[in-house]
C-alpha positions as CSV (number, residue, x, y, z in Angstrom):
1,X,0.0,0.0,0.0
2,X,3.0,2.7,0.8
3,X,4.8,1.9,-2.9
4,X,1.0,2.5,-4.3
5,X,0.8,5.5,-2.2
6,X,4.4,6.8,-3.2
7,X,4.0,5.9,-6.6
8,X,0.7,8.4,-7.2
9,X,2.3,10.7,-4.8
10,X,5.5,10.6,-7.4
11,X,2.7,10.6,-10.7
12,X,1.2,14.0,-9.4
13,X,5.0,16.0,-8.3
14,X,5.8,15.2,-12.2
15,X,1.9,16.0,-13.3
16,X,2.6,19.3,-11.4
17,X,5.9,20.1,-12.5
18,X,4.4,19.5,-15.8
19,X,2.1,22.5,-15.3
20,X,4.8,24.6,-14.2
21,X,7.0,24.3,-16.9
22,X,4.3,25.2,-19.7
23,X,2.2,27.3,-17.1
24,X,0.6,29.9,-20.3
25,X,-0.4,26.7,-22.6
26,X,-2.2,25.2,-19.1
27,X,-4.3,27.9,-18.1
28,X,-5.3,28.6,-21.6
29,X,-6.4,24.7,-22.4
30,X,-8.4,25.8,-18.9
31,X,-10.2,28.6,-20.3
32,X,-10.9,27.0,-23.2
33,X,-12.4,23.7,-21.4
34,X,-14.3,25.8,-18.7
35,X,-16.1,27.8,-21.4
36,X,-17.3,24.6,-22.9
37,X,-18.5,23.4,-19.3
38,X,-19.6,27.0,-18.5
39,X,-23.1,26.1,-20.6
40,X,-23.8,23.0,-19.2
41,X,-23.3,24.0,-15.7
42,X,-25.3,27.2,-15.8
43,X,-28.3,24.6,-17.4
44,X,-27.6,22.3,-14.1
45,X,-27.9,25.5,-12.2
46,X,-31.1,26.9,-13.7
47,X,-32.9,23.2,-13.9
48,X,-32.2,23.1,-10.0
49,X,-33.5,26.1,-9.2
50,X,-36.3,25.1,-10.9
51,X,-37.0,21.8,-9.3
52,X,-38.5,23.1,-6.3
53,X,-40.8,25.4,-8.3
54,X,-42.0,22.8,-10.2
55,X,-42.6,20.2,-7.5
56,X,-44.4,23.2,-5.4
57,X,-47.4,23.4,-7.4
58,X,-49.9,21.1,-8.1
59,X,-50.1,19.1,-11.2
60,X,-53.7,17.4,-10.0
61,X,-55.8,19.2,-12.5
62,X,-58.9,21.1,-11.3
63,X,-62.4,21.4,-13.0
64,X,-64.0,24.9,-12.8
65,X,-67.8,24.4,-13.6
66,X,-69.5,28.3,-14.3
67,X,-73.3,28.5,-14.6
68,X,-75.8,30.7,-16.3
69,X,-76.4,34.3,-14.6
70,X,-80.4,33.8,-14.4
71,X,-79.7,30.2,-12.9
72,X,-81.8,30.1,-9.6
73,X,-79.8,29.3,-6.8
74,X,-81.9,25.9,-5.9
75,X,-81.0,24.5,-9.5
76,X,-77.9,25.6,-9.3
77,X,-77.4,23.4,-6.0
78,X,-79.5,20.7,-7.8
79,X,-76.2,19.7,-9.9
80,X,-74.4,18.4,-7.5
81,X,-75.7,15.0,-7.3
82,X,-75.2,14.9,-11.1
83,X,-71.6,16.5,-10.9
84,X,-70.9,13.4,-8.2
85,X,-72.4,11.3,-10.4
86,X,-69.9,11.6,-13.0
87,X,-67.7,12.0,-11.1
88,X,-67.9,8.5,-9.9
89,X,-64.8,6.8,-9.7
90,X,-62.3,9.5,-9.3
91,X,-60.6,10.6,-6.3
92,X,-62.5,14.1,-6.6
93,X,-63.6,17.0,-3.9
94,X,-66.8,19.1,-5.4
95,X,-67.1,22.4,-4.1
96,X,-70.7,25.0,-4.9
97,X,-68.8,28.6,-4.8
98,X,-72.1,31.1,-4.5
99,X,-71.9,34.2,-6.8
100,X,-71.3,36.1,-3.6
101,X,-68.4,34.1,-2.3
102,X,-66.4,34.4,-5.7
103,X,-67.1,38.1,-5.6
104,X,-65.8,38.9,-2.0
105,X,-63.4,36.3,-3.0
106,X,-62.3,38.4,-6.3
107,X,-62.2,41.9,-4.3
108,X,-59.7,40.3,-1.9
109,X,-57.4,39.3,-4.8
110,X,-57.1,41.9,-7.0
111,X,-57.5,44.7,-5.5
112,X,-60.0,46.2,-7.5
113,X,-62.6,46.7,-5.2
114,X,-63.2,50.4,-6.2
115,X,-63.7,49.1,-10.0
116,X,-65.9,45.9,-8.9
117,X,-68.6,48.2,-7.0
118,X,-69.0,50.2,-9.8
119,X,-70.4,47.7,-11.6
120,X,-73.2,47.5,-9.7
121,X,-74.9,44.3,-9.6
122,X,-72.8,40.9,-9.1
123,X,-72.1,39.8,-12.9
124,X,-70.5,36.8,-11.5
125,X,-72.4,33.6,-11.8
126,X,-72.8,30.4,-9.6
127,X,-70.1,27.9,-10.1
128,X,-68.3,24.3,-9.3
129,X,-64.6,23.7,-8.6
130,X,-63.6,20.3,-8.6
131,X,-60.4,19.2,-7.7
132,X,-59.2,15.6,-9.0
133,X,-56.9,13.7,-7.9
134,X,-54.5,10.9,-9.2
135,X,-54.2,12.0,-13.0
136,X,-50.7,12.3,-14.2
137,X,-50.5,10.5,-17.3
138,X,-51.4,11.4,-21.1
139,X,-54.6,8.7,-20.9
140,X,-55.7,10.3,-17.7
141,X,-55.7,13.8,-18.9
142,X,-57.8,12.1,-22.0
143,X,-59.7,11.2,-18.9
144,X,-60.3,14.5,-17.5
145,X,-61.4,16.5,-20.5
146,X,-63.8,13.7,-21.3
147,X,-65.3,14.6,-17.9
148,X,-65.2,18.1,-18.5
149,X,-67.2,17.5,-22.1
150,X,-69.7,15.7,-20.0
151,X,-70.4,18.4,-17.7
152,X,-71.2,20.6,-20.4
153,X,-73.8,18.4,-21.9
154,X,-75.5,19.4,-18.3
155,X,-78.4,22.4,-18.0
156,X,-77.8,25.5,-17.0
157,X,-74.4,25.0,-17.6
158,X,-72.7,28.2,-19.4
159,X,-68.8,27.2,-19.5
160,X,-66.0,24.3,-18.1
161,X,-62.9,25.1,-17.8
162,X,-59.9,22.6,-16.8
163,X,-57.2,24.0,-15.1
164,X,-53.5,23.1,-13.8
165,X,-53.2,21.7,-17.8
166,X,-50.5,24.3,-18.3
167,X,-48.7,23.2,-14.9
168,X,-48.4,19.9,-17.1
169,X,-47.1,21.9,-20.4
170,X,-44.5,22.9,-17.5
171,X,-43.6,19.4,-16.0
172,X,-43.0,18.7,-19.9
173,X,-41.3,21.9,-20.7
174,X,-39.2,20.9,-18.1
175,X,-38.4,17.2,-19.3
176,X,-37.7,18.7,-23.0
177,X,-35.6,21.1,-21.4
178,X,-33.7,18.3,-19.3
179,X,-33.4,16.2,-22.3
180,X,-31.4,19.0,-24.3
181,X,-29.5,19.9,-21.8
182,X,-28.3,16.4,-21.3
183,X,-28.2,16.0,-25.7
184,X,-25.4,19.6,-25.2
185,X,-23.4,18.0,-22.4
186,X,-22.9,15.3,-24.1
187,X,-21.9,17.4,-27.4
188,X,-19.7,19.3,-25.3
189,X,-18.3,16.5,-22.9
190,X,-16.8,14.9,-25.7
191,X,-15.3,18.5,-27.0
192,X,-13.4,18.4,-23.7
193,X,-11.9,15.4,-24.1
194,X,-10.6,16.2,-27.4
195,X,-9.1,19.1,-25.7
196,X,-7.3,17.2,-23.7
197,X,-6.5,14.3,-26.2
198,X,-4.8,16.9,-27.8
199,X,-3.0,19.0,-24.9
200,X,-1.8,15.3,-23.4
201,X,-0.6,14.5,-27.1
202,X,1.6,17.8,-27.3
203,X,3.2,16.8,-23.8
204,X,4.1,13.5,-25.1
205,X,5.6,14.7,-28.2
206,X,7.5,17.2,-26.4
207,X,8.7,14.4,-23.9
208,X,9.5,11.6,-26.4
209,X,13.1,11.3,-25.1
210,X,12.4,11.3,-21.7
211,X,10.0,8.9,-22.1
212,X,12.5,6.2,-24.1
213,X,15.5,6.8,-21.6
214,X,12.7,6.1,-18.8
215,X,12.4,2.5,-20.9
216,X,15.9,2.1,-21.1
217,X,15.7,2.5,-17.5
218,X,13.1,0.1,-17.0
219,X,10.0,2.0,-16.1
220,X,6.6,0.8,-16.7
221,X,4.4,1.7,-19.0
222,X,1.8,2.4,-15.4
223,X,5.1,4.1,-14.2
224,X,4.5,6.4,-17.9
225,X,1.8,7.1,-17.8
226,X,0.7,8.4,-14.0
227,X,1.7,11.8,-14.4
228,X,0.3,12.2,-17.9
229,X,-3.2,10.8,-16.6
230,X,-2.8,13.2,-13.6
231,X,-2.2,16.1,-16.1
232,X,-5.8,15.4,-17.8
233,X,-7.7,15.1,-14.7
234,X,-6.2,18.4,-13.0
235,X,-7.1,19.9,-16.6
236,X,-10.8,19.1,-16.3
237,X,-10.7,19.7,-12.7
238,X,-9.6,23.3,-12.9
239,X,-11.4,24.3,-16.1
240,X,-14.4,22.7,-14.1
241,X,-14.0,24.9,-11.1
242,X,-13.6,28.0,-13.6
243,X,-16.6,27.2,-15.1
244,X,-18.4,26.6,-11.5
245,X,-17.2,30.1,-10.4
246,X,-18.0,32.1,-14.0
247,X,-21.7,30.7,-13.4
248,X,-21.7,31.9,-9.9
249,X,-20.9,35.1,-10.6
250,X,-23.2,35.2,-14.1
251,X,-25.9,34.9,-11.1
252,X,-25.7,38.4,-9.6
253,X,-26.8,39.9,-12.7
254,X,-29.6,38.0,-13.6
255,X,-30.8,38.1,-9.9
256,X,-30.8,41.5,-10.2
257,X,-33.5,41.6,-13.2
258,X,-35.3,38.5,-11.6
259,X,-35.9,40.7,-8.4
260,X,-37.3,43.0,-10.1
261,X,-39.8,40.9,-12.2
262,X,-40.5,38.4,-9.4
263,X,-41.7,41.2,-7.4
264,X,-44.5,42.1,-10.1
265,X,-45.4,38.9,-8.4
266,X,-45.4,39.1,-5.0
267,X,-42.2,36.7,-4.9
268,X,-38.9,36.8,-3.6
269,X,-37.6,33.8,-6.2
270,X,-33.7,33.7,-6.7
271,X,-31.3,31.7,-8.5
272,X,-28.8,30.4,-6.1
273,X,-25.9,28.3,-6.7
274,X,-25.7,24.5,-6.5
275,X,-25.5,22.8,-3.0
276,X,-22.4,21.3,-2.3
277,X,-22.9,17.9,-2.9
278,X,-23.5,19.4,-6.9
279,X,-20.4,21.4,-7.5
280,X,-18.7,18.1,-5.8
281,X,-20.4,16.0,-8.3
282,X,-19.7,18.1,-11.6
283,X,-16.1,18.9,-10.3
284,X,-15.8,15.1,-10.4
285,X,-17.0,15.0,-13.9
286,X,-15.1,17.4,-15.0
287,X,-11.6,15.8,-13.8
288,X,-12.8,12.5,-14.9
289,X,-13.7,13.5,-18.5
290,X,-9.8,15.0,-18.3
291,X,-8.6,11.5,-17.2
292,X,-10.9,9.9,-19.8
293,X,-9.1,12.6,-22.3
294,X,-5.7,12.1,-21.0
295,X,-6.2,8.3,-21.2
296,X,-7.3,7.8,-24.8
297,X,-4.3,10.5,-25.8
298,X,-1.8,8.4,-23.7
299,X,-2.7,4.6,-25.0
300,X,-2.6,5.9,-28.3
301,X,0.5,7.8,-28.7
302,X,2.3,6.2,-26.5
303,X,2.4,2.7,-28.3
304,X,3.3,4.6,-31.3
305,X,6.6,5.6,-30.0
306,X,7.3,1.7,-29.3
């Protein structure tokens, strides 16, 4: 276990002294790396931030039921059973909201109570909200708007409206979005490792002799290649911590102009960077797409100067 230890130990002293010999060609192959990671990791950022949102509201969808103006209140009440009754089968809750009750209910919302009174009479009608439960796939939403086209076969009945369908447009949104995101890391993992095929292939070049007096010598190929693999990995693992900080700073900005929009809203919403656990997790991809770089560059070269 100490020779392993001491021989990594001895692969990384020559992976840095690498670096310090050609410190200008290193920190540019950094730059160049962390601005192809930049993109993927600001996506990561963004789709985390969203997460929460998305997972906050309610996907169930929700059945609003509005009846005719002249529809007496005691025939408006008289749809329930029928509501229930198709219904039946569905984890639903039916709730009668009175004319009155959406009104007061309206004035507390908006805040247009001044404009509201000068209408005069209540122009709001009778209605229904039902809230289902339990739909979430593509044959269950086919579900729910065949309920809604039975409810407007009913009397009295002047529009249905299903709601929460664009909180599933979201949920989608949000798996196409996922999908591309994962479609450009990919695009732009493999441009990193060509980065570094071609960085790691430039050291070898340059180290040719070294590398043949070391087989003279009696050095493993292993024993070779350490520091070169080291090299590739502290590559990707700096260009990946570049990348991490550029997108951390890119987030004052835009919180700036989200402030200002989110409080339109009423909300206090904020991009924040990625938890720990996630910068640890991308830095790791970052160094091991290096060593995955550094690798195919090494095998390949390498046996060519044999």
């Amino acid at each position: 276990m100490n020779v392993w230890f001491r021989q990594h130990r001895f692969a990384f002293g020559a992976a840095l002294s690498h670096v310090r010999k050609a410190p200008g060609s290193f920190l540019f192959n950094v730059l160049v790396v962390a601005v192809a990671l930049a993109l993927p990791f600001a996506g990561v950022t963004l789709l985390d931030n969203a997460r929460p949102l998305s997972e906050e509201l309610s996907v169930d969808p929700e059945i609003s039921l509005f009846l005719k103006t002249d529809t007496p209140r005691d025939q408006a009440q008289a749809l329930a059973p029928q509501l229930q009754q198709i219904l039946h089968g569905s984890h639903a809750k039916v709730s009668f909201v009175p004319r009155e009750q959406a009104l007061a209910s309206l004035k507390e919302k908006s805040g247009l109570t001044d404009v509201i009174e000068t209408l005069g009479d209540n122009p709001l009608p009778d209605s229904y909200v039902m809230k289902l439960e339990g739909f979430a796939s593509g044959a269950d939403a086919a579900r729910v708007d065949g309920l809604a086209e039975q409810m407007r076969a009913l009397p009295d009945v002047d529009s249905v409206q299903v709601d929460s369908a664009w909180v599933k447009r979201l949920a989608a949104l949000l798996g196409v979005l996922r999908l591309a995101l994962l479609l450009l890391a990919i695009t732009l993992g493999v441009v990193v490792i060509a980065v570094v095929f071609n960085t790691i292939r430039l050291q070898v070049l340059t180290q040719r002799e070294e590398i043949a007096v070391s087989k003279l010598l009696g050095a493993t190929d292993n024993f070779i290649h350490r520091p070169f693999y080291y090299t590739g990995a502290l590559l990707g693992l700096c260009a990946g911590a570049v990348a991490l900080g550029a997108v951390a700073l890119a987030l004052r900005p835009l919180n700036t102009a989200i402030a200002e929009f989110a409080r339109l809203y009423a909300s206090e919403f904020q991009l924040t960077p990625l938890p720990p656990m996630g910068m640890a997790a991308l830095l790791a991809i970052s160094a091991g797409l290096g060593l995955v770089g550094a690798m195919l560059s090494v095998q390949r070269h390498l046996a060519r100067l044999k």
